[in-house]
C-alpha positions as CSV (number, residue, x, y, z in Angstrom):
1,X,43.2,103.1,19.0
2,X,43.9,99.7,18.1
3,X,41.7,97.1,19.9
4,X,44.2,95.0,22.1
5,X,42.1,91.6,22.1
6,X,39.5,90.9,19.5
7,X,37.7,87.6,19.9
8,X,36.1,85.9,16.7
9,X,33.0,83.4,15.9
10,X,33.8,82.4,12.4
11,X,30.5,81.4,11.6
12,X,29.3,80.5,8.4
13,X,31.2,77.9,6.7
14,X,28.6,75.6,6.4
15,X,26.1,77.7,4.6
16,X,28.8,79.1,2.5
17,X,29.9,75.8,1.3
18,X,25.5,75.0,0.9
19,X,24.8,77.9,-1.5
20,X,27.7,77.5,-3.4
21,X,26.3,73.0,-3.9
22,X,28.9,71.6,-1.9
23,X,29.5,70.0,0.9
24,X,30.6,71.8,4.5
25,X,33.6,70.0,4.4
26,X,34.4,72.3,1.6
27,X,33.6,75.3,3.7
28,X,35.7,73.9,6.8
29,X,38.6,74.4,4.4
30,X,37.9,77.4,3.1
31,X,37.1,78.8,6.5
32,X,40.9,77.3,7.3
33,X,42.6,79.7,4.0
34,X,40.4,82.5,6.2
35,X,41.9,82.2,9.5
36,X,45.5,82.4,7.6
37,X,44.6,86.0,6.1
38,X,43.1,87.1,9.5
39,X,45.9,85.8,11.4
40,X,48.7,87.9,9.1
41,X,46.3,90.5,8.7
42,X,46.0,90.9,12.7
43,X,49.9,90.2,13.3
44,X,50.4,93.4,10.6
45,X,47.3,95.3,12.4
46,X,49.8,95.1,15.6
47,X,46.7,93.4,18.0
48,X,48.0,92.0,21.3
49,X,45.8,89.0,21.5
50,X,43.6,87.3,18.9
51,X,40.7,84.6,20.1
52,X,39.0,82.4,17.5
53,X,36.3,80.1,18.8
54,X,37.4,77.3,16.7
55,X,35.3,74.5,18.2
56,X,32.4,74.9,20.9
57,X,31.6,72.3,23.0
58,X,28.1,72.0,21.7
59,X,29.6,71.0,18.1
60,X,30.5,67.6,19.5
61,X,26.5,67.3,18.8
62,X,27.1,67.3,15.3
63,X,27.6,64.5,13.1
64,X,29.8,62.4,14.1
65,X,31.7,62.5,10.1
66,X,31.3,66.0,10.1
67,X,33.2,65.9,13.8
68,X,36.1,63.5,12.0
69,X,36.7,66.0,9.5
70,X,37.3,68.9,11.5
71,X,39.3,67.3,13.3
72,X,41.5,66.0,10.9
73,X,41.5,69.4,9.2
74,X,42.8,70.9,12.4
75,X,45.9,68.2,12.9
76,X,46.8,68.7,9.4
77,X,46.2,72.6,9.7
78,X,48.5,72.8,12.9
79,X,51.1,70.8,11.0
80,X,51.0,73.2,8.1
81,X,50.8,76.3,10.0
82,X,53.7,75.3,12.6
83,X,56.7,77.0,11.0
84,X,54.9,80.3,9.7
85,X,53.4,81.0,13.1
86,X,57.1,80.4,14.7
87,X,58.7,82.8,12.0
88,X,55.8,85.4,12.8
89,X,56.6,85.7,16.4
90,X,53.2,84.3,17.4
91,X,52.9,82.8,20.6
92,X,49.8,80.3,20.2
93,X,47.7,79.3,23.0
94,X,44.4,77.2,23.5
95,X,41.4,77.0,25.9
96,X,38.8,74.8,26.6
97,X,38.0,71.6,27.5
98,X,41.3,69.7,25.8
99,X,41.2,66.8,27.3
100,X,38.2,65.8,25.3
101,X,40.0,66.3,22.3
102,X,41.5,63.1,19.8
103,X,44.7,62.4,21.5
104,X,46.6,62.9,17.9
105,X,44.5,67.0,17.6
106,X,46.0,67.7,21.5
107,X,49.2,66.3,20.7
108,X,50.2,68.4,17.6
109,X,48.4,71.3,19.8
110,X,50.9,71.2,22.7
111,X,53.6,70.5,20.5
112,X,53.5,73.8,18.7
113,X,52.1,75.9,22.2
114,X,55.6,74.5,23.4
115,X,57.3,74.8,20.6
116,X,56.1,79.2,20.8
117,X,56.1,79.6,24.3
118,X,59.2,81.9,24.0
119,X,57.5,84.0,21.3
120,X,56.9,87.5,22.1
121,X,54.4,88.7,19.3
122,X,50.9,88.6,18.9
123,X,49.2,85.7,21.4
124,X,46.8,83.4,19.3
125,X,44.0,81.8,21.2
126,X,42.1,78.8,19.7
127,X,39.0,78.2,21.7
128,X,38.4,74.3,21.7
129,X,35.9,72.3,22.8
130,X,35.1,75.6,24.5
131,X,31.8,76.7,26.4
132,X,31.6,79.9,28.5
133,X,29.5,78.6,30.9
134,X,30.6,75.3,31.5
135,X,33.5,77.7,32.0
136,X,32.7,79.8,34.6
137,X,30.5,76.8,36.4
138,X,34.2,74.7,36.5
139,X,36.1,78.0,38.0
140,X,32.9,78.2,40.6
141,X,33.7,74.7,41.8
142,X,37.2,74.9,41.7
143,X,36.9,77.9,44.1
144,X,34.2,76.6,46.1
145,X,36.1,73.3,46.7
146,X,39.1,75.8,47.8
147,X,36.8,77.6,50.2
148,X,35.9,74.4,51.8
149,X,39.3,73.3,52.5
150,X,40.3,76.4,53.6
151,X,42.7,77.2,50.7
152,X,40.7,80.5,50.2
153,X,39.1,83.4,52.7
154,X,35.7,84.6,51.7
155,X,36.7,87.5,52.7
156,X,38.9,87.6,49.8
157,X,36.9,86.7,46.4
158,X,36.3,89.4,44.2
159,X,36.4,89.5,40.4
160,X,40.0,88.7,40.1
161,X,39.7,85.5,42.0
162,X,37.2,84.2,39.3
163,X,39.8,86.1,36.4
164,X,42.5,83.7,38.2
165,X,40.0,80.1,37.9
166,X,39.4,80.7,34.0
167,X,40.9,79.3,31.2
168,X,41.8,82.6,30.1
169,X,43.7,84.2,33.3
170,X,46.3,85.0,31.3
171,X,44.6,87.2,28.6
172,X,42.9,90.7,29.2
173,X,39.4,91.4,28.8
174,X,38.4,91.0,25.0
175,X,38.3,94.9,23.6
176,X,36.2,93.4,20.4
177,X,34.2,90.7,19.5
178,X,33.7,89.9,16.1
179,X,30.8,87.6,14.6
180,X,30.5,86.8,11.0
181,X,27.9,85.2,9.0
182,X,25.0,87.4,10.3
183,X,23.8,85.5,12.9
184,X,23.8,88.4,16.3
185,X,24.0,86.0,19.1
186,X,27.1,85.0,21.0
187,X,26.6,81.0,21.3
188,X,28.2,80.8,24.9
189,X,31.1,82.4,24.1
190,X,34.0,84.3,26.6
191,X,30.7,85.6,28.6
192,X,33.1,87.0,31.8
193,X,35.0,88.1,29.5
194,X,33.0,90.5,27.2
195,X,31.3,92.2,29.3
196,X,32.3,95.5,28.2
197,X,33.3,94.4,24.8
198,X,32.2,96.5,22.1
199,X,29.9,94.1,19.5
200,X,30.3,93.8,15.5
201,X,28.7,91.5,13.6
202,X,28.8,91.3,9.9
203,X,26.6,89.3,6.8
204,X,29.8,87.9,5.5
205,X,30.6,84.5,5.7
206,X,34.2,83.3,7.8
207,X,35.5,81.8,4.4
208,X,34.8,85.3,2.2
209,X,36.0,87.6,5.5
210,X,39.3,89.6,4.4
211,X,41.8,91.8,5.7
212,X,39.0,94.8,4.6
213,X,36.5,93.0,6.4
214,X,38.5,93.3,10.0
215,X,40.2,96.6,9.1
216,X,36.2,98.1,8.9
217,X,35.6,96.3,12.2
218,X,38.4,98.2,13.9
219,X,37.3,101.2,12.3
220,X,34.0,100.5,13.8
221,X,35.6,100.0,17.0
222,X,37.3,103.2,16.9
223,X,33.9,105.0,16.2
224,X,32.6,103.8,19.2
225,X,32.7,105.4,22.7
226,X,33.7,102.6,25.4
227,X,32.5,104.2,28.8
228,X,32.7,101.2,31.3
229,X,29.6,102.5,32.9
230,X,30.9,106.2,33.1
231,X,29.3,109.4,31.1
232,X,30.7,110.7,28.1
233,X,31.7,113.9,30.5
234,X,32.9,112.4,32.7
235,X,35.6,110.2,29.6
């Protein structure tokens, strides 16, 4: 079975750019011709929703050139990509904290979501300026504040009711979460939302990650015997 929503950390660039005796900026970019393979690559694979953790909210720590760049790369990337991810079906989405973003990089961002909010393929989700707690701490507010005005019953919350506070209330549970690079951590990403997720992480870098590279994670995937808590018996 295909995995309906696989989540990515493209980690790497960086260090791929560094062994190589450039500069990340050069890694950025190649990380960029990446996400274009995986992106075909899981529109051919038939996935339902793919989740790419383009930006965390803890990069904004970096320096602040490095910060420029990306963010110019994404504008121009956006720009570039606009017409094949129309013609591809893709509906594109984003989550996160947005209104921190350059007002040109949100611009071109709501431009295209509105521009494919008709399309019925494959949803892409770019995670930007995204944390998972910070997350989950803003939709624990926003339904305590609700509580207090008397907009919601106690006697009502369960797990949907957080579902329905989070940036991602319209996406599933993520099936499959992907982290390149070799680093086996998950750097406050989607944490409601993995919690049954089946885990792959891989030594390559996001720039050198092909179509092979996620067609052995799904085959991983596939391997694997997702319970939910349940005994193999009882499957």
């Amino acid at each position: 079975m295909i995995p309906k929503h696989v989540a990515i950390i493209m980690d790497g660039n960086g260090r791929w750019a560094e062994q190589k005796g450039m500069p990340r900026i050069f890694g950025h970019q190649n990380g960029v011709s990446a996400v274009r393979k995986i992106v075909e690559a899981a529109n051919k694979f038939n996935f339902k929703y793919l989740t790419l953790f383009t930006f965390s909210l803890e990069n904004w720590n970096r320096p602040q050139s490095e910060i420029d760049t990306l963010m110019g790369l994404l504008v121009q990337t956006l720009k570039d990509e606009f017409e094949d991810i129309l013609k591809n079906n893709i509906k594109l989405n984003a989550i996160g904290e947005l209104n921190t973003l350059p007002d040109e990089v949100r611009n071109e961002l709501y431009s295209i979501i509105q521009g494919t909010k008709d399309n019925t393929g494959m949803v892409l989700t770019l995670a930007l300026s995204y944390g998972g707690k910070q997350e989950i701490f803003k939709a624990v507010k926003e339904i305590s504040d609700k509580v207090k005005n008397d907009v919601i019953c106690l006697d009502n919350f369960d797990d949907s009711l957080i579902n329905d506070h989070l940036y991602t209330k319209n996406l599933p549970d993520v099936d499959l979460l992907i982290r390149t690079s070799g680093e086996q951590r998950i750097s406050n990403f989607l944490l409601w939302q993995i919690a049954y997720a089946e885990l792959y992480f891989t030594d390559v870098y996001w720039p050198d990650f092909t179509e092979e590279d996620l067609e052995k994670a799904i085959v991983e995937y596939q391997n694997r015997e997702r319970r939910f808590g349940k005994t193999s018996k009882q499957l």
